[in-house]
N, C-alpha and C positions, 0 to 999 in steps of 0.2 A: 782086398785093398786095406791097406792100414793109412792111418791120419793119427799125426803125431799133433799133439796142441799145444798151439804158443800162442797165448798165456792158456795155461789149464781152464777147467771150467768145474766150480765148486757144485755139489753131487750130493746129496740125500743118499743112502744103499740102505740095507736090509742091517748092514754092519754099522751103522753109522756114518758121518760125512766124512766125506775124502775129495779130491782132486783128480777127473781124469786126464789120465796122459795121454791115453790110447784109446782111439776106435776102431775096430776090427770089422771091418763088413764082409759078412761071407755073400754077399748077392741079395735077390727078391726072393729068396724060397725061405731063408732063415735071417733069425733077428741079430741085429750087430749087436758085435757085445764090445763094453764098455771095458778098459782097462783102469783102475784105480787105485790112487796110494791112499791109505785110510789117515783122517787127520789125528784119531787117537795113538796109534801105534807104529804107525808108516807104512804098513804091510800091501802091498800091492795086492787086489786081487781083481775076479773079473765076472763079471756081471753083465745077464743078457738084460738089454733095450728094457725089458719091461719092468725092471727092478732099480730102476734109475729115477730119480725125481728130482731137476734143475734148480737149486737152490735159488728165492727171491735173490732179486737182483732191482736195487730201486734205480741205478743209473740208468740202465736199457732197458726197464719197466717189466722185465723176466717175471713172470708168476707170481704176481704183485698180493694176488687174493690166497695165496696156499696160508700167510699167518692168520688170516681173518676172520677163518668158521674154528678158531681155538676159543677155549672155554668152558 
């Protein structure tokens, strides 16, 4: 199944942050993976589930403590 997202959801990766557009679920035996336009470059790429980390969000309270153990 694929899920197209409207509005995006701002993304941490491995490559730096991006916006995904796409989630790809192949089922319960394997991890969905993430479709991504990168914010430095624009470069789409794709990234499984566990290389993804939901960028704070103070509106909907989204991962409010990821800034907090900086220092």
């Amino acid at each position: 199944m694929i899920l197209q997202l409207n509005p995006t959801i701002l993304v941490d990766t491995p490559l730096g942050r991006g916006h995904v557009i796409f989630i790809i679920d192949y089922g319960m035996h394997q991890n969905s993976c993430w479709v991504v336009a990168l914010e430095d470059n624009g470069i789409v790429k794709h990234f499984d589930s566990n290389d993804v980390i939901v960028c704070a969000n103070y509106t909907y309270h989204i991962n409010l403590c990821k800034n907090s153990h900086k220092g």
